[in-house]
C-alpha positions in Angstrom: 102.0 116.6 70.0 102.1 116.3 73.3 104.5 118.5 75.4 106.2 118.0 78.3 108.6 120.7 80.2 110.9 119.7 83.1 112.6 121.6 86.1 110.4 124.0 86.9 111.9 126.1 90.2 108.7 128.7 90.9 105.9 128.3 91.8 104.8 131.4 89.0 106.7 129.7 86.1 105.0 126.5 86.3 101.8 128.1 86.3 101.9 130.1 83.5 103.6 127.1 81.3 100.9 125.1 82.6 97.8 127.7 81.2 99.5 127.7 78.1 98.6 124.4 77.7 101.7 121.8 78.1 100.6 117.8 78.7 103.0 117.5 81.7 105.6 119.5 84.4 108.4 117.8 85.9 109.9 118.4 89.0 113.3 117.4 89.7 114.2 115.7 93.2 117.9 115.3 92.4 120.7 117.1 94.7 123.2 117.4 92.0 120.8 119.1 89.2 120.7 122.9 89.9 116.9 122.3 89.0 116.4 120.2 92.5 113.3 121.1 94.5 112.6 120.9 97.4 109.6 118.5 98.7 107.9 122.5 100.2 108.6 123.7 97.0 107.2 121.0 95.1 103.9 121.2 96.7 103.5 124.4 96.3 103.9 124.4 92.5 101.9 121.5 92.2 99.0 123.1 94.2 99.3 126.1 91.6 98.5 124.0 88.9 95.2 123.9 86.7 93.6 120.9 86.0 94.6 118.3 83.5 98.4 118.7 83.9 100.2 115.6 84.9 102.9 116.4 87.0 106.0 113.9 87.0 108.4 113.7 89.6 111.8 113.1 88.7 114.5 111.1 90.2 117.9 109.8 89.4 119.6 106.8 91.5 117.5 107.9 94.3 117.2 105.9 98.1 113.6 104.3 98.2 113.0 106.6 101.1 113.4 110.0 99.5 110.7 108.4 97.0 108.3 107.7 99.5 109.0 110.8 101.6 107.8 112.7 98.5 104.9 110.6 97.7 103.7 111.3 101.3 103.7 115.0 100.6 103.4 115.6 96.8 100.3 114.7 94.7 102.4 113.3 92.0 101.0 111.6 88.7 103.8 109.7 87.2 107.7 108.9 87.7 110.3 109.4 86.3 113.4 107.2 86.7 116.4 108.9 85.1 119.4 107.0 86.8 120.5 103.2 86.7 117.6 101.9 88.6 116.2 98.6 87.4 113.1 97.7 86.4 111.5 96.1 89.6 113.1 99.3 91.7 110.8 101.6 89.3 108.2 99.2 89.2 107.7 99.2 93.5 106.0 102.0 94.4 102.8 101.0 92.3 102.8 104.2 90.1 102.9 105.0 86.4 106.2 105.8 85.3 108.4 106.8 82.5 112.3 105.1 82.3 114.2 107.9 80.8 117.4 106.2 78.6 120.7 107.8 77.9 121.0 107.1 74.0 124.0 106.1 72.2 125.1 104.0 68.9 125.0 101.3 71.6 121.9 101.3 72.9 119.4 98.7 72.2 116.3 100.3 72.8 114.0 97.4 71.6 115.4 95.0 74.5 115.5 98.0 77.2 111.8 98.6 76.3 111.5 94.6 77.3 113.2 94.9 80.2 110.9 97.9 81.2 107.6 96.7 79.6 106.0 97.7 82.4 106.6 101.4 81.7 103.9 103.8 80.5 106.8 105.5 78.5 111.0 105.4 77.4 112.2 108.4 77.6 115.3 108.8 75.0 117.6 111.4 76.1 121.4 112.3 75.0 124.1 110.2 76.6 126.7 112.2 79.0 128.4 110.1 81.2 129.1 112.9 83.5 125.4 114.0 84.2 121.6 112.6 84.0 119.8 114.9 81.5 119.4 118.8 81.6 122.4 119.0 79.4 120.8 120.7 76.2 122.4 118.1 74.0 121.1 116.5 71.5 122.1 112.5 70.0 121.2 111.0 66.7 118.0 111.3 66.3 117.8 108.5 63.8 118.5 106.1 66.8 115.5 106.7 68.6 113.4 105.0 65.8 112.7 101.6 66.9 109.7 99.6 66.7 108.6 99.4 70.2 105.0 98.8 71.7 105.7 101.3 74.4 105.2 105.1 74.1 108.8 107.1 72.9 109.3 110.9 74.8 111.8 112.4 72.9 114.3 114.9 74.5 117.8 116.3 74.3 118.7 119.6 72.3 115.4 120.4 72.0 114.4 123.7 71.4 112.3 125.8 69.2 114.7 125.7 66.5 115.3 121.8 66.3 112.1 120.3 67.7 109.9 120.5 64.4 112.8 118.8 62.7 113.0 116.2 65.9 109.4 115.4 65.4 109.3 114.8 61.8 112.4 112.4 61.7 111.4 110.4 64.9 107.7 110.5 65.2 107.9 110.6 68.9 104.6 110.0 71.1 105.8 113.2 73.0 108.6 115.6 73.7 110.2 116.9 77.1 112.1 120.0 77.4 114.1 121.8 80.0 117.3 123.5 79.1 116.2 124.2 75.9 113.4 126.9 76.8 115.3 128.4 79.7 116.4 132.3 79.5 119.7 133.0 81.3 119.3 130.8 84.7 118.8 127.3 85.3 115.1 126.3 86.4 113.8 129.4 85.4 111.7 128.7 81.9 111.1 131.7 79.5 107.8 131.9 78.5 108.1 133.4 75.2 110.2 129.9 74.4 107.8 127.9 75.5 105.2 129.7 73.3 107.4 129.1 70.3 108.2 125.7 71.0 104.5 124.6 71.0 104.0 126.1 67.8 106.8 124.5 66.6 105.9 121.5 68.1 102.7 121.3 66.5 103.2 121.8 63.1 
């Protein structure tokens, strides 16, 4: 299964989630999240990083020029679009990139996975109208199972408690974390969480 963990804060943390062998980091460049980096920041946890982990930039409703300011600076692999944004804005800057969808019993993921065809993933998160992800809730999980050609990353309420029951019910092609393997403050992931949530993970 393969693993990806978001809002990383230190330049430390990433690193040693990254040696014990995640697929992915994400980076959140997002004012509101109390994960936000900054663009120095960013570049100094992505220079800290072994090789083979893609590292995902995260965004949420963001102006076209705070993109591009961080694409300048930041050796980023994929985006991720976790706001509103359609699917030409998310499709402009030429870049793999995940659309991250706030689920509900109203959310038709077959057509949103139309609309965004030219994704390299839907990311299937919980729906809070008051936030964009990070929450540590979780949604029906029986709603993420549609028949899609595009790649499903499952997240919300995952932890290493509920994601071995996630992954058997939804069959995702990956999972993202963030909340869900933090200790006591936001950004800072605990590494003895991580450890058991790959384990659980790959069951």
């Amino acid at each position: 299964m393969r693993i990806k963990i978001c809002g990383f804060t230190s330049v430390q943390n990433a690193q040693q989630a990254a040696m014990l062998g995640i697929d992915a980091i994400g980076l959140v460049f997002y004012e509101k999240s109390p994960r936000n980096v900054s663009i120095e920041s960013a570049l100094e946890i992505v220079s800290a990083l072994p090789p083979f982990v893609n590292r995902v930039g995260l965004f949420v409703n963001a102006n076209p020029s705070l993109i591009d300011e961080v694409l300048c600076e930041v050796p980023l692999d994929t985006l991720q679009f976790h706001g509103d944004e359609l699917a030409a804005e998310c499709s402009q800057y030429s870049m793999p990139f995940i659309k991250a969808l706030r689920v509900n019993k109203d959310t038709n993921i077959i057509k949103m996975a139309d609309e965004y065809h030219h994704a390299s993933g839907l990311l299937l998160d919980a729906f809070n109208q008051d936030t964009y992800g990070g929450t540590g809730e979780s949604f029906d999980w029986s709603l993420a199972k549609a028949d899609v050609d595009l790649p499903i990353i499952l997240a919300g309420g995952l932890n290493p408690d509920t994601v071995t029951n996630a992954i058997e019910q939804v069959r995702p092609y990956a999972v993202d974390v963030s909340s869900g393997v933090e200790g006591a403050k936001k950004g800072i992931k605990d590494i003895d969480k991580i450890k058991k949530f790959i384990k659980k993970a790959n069951l």
